[in-house]
C-alpha positions in Angstrom: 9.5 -64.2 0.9 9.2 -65.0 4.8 13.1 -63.3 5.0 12.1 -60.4 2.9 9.3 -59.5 5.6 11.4 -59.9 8.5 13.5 -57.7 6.5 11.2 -55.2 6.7 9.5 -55.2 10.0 13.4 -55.1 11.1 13.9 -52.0 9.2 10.1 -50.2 9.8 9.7 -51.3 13.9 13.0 -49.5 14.7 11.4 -46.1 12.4 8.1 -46.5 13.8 9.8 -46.4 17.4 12.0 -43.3 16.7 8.9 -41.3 15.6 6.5 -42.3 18.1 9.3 -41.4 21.0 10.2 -37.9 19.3 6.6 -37.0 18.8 6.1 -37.8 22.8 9.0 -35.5 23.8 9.2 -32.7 21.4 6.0 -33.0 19.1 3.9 -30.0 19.4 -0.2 -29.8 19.3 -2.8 -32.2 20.4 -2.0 -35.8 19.7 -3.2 -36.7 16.3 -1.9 -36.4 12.8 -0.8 -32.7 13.1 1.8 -33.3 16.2 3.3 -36.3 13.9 3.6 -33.6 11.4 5.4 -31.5 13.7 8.1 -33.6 14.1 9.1 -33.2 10.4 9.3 -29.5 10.1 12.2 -27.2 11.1 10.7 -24.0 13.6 13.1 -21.0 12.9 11.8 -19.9 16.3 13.1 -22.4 18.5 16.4 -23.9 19.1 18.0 -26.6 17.5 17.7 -29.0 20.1 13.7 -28.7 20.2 13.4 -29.6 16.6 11.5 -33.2 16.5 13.9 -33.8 12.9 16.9 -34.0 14.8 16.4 -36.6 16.8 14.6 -38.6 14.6 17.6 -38.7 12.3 19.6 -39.3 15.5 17.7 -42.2 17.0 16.6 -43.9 13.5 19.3 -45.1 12.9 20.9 -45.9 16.0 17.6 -48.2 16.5 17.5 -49.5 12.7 21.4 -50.6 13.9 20.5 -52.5 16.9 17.2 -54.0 14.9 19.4 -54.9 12.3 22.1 -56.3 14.5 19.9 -58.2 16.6 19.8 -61.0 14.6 23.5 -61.4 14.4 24.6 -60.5 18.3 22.2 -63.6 19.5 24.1 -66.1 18.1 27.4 -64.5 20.4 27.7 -64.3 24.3 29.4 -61.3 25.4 33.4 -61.2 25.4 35.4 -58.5 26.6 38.6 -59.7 25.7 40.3 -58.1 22.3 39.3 -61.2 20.8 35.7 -60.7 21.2 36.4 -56.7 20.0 37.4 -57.7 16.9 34.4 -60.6 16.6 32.1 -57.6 17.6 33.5 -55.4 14.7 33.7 -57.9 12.2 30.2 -58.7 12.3 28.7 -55.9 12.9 30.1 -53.9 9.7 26.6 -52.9 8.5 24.5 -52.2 11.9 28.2 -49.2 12.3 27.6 -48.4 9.2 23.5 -47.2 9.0 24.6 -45.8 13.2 27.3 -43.8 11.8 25.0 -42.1 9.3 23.5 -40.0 13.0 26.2 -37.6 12.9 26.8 -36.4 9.7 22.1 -36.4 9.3 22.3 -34.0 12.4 24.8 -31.5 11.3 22.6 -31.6 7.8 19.7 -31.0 9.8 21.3 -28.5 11.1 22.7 -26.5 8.7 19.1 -26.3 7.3 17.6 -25.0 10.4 20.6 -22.6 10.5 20.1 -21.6 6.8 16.4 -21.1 7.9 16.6 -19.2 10.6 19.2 -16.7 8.6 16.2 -16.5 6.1 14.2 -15.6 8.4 16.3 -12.8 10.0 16.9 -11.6 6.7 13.2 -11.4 5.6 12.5 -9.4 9.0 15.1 -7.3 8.0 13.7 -6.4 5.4 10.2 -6.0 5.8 10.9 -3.2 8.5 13.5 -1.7 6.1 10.4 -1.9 3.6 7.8 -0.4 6.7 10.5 2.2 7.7 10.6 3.5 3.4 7.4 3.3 3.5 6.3 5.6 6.1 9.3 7.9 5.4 8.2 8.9 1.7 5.0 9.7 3.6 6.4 11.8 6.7 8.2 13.1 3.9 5.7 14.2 1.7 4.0 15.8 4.5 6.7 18.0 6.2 7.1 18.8 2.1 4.2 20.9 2.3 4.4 22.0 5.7 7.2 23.8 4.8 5.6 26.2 2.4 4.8 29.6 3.6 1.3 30.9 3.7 0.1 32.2 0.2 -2.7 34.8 -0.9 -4.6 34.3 -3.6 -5.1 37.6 -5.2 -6.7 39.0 -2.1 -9.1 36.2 -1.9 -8.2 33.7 0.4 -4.8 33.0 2.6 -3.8 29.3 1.7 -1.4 27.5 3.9 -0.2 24.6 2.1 -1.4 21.7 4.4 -2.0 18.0 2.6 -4.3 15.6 3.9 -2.5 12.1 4.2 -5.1 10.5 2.4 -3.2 11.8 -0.5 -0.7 9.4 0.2 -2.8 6.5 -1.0 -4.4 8.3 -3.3 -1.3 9.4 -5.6 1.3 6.7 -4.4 0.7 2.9 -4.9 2.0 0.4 -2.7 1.9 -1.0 0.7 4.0 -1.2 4.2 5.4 -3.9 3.9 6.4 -3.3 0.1 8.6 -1.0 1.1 9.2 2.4 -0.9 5.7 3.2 -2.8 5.5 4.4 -7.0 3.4 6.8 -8.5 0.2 6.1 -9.6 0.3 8.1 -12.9 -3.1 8.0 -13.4 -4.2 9.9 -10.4 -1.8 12.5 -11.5 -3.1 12.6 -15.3 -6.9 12.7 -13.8 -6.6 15.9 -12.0 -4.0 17.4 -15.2 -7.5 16.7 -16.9 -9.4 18.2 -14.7 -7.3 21.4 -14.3 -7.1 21.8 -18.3 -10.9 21.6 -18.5 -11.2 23.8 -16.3 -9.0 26.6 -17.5 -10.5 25.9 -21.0 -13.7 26.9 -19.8 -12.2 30.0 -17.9 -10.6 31.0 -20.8 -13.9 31.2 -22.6 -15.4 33.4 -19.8 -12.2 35.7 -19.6 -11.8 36.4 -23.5 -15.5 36.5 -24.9 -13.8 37.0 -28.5 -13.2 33.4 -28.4 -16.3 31.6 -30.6 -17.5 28.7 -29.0 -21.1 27.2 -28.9 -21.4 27.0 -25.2 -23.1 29.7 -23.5 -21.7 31.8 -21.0 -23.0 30.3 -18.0 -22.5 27.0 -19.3 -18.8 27.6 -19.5 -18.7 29.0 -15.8 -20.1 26.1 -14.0 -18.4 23.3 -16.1 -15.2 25.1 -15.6 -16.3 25.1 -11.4 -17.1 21.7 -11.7 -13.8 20.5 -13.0 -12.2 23.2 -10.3 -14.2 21.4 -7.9 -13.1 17.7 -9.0 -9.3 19.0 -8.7 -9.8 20.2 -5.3 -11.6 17.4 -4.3 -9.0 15.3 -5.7 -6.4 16.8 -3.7 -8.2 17.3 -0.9 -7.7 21.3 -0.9 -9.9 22.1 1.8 -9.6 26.2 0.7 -11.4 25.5 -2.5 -13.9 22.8 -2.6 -14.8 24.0 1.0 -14.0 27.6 1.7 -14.5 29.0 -1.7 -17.7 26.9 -2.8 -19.6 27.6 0.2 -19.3 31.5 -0.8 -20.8 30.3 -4.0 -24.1 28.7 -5.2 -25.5 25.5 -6.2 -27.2 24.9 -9.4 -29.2 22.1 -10.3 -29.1 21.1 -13.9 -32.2 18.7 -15.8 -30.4 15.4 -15.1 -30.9 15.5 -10.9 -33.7 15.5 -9.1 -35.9 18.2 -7.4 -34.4 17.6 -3.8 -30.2 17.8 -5.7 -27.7 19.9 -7.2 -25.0 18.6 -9.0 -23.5 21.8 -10.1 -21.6 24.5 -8.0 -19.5 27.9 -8.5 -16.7 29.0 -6.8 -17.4 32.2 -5.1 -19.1 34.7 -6.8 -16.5 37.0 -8.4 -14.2 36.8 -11.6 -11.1 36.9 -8.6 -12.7 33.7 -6.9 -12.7 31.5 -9.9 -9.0 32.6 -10.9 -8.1 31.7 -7.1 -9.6 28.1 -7.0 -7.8 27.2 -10.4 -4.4 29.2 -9.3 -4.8 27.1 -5.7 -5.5 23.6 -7.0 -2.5 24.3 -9.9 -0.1 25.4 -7.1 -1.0 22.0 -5.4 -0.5 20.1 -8.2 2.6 21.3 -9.2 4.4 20.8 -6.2 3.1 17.4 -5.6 4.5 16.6 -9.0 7.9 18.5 -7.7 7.9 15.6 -4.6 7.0 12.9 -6.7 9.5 13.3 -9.8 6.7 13.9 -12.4 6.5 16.3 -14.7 4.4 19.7 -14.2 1.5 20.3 -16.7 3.3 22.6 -19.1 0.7 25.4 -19.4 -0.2 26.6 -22.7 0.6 29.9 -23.6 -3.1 30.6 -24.6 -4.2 30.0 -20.7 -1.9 33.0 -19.5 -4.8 35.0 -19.1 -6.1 32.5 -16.6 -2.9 31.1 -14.6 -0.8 34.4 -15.0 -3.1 37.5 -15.3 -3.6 39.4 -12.1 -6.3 42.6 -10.9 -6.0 43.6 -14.1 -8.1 41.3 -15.8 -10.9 43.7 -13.6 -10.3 46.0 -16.0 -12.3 44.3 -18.3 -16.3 43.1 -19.1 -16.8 41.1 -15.6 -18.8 38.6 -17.0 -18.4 36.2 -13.8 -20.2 39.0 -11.8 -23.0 39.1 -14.3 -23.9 36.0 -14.6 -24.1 35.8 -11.0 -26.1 39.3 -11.0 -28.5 38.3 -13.7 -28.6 34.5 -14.9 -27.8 32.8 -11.7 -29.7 34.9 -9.5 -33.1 34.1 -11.8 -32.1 30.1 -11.0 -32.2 31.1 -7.3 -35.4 32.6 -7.9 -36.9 30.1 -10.0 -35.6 27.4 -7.2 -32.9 25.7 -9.8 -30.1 27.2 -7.6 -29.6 28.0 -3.8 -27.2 30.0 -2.0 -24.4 28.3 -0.4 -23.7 29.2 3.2 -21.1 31.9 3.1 -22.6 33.5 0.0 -22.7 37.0 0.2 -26.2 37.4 0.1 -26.8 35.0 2.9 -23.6 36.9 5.0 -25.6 40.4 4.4 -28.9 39.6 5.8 
């Protein structure tokens, strides 16, 4: 029993001394637990020689060795003959053996840091790979639509094609450092809703022959409305700003006195067909950058995607509600001019 604990205070001084000598010289941090800790982690950012685990492994076991060999040596006085060479090797076969174990600990120790630090060059590698894809699809996406040439909407408005970067987010999932970002489908099918709605409820105004149970009126501002949520989507600036400030704004039963929760875009038949044509021609090409299909337009919605001045030709029921209907709301203090309306430009 007594042997077994010498055994072991031989064995745990000899550690205990490494650890405490390494932690002195390249331990890191306050003294205390956390620069003992130290000691046993690899730091990709320094050098090899200022990583506390290499010389532990080095000096353990040269000082386990000498503990160990302690016991033997003191019965020998020291000859430096050949005779006392061979003496000195033959009984000190196991204090060689645990020293020997220094070199072949520190090259392990160092290939880990080594393998480490290549990890590490490789992950920064690669996260500004990921930053540089990152902000490229968005540059991109930009100078995409920069490079459009000015369009006018049947006389109503000059659009040039300018997206806000918010879109980015909005459309694209992803981060930075996740490199190249993927579609977010569902922004994509929420405005294809709202641009469907909307030319539904067009539809209705431009062909009176269709039946439906929704008044006229009705059909105008829920088809503005879902104009509106398009543009605002996409952040088109010429509709849900220029357009709907030459329009009005109608408050429905479901808001209070002091808000409006429903708006028109413009006041003409031309106006409306703009807004729609505008926030479909944004659409589309965002889809054309982003590898997603276009909304294939049903035939029955020609009238409102395709159909130009002649359309005027017709009953401009837009014009009359905003003549008749809409200008009784203003009146009775359910609507208000916007602040380009007509009206509000003429006085």
């Amino acid at each position: 029993m007594v042997v077994g604990g010498l055994l072991f205070l031989t064995v745990l001084l000899p550690v205990v001394v490494s650890i405490t000598v390494v932690t002195f010289f390249v331990g890191e941090g306050e003294w205390g637990v956390a620069r003992f800790k130290s000691i046993f982690q690899l730091d990709t950012s320094e050098g090899l020689v200022r990583q506390g685990l290499l010389w532990l492994v080095v000096f353990a076991p040269v000082t386990i060795a000498i503990s160990l060999g302690g016991w033997v040596w003191a019965e020998y006085t020291l000859d430096l003959s050949s005779d006392g060479f061979k003496k000195f090797i033959e009984i000190s076969i196991l204090p060689l053996a645990i020293m020997s174990l220094s070199l072949p600990l520190a090259g392990l120790i160092s290939k880990f840091h080594s393998t480490q630090q290549t990890a590490k060059q490789i992950e920064v590698v690669s996260f500004k790979n990921n930053l540089d894809a990152f902000y490229t699809h968005r540059k991109e996406l930009l100078a995409y639509f920069d490079a459009m040439p000015e369009v006018n909407y049947l006389g109503v408005v000059n659009v040039k094609y300018k997206l806000h970067p918010v879109l980015h987010l909005r459309f694209f999932n992803g981060a930075p450092k996740q490199g190249w970002p993927q579609v977010n489908n569902a922004s994509f099918e929420e405005v294809e809703r709202y641009i469907s709605t909307g030319a539904k409820f067009l539809k209705r105004i431009l062909e009176p022959s269709v039946e439906g149970d929704i008044s006229a009126l009705d059909c105008y501002l829920d088809a503005c409305k879902d104009i509106f949520l398009a543009a605002q989507a996409l952040h088109v600036r010429d509709v849900n700003i220029t357009l709907v400030s030459r329009g009005v704004m109608v408050k429905t039963d479901s808001v209070s006195q002091e808000g409006y929760d429903m708006i028109t875009m413009g006041t003409t038949t031309l106006e409306a067909l703009a807004a729609i044509r505008i926030v479909k021609s944004y659409y589309d090409n965002l889809c054309d950058f982003a590898g997603v299909a276009r909304w294939a337009t049903p035939e029955a919605y020609e009238i409102v995607f395709k159909g130009g001045r002649r359309i005027l030709d017709g009953e401009l029921i837009i014009e009359n509600l905003h003549e008749v209907e809409i200008a009784e709301l203003v009146a009775s203090g359910m609507a208000r001019y916007d602040d380009n309306h007509p009206l509000i430009n003429a006085q």
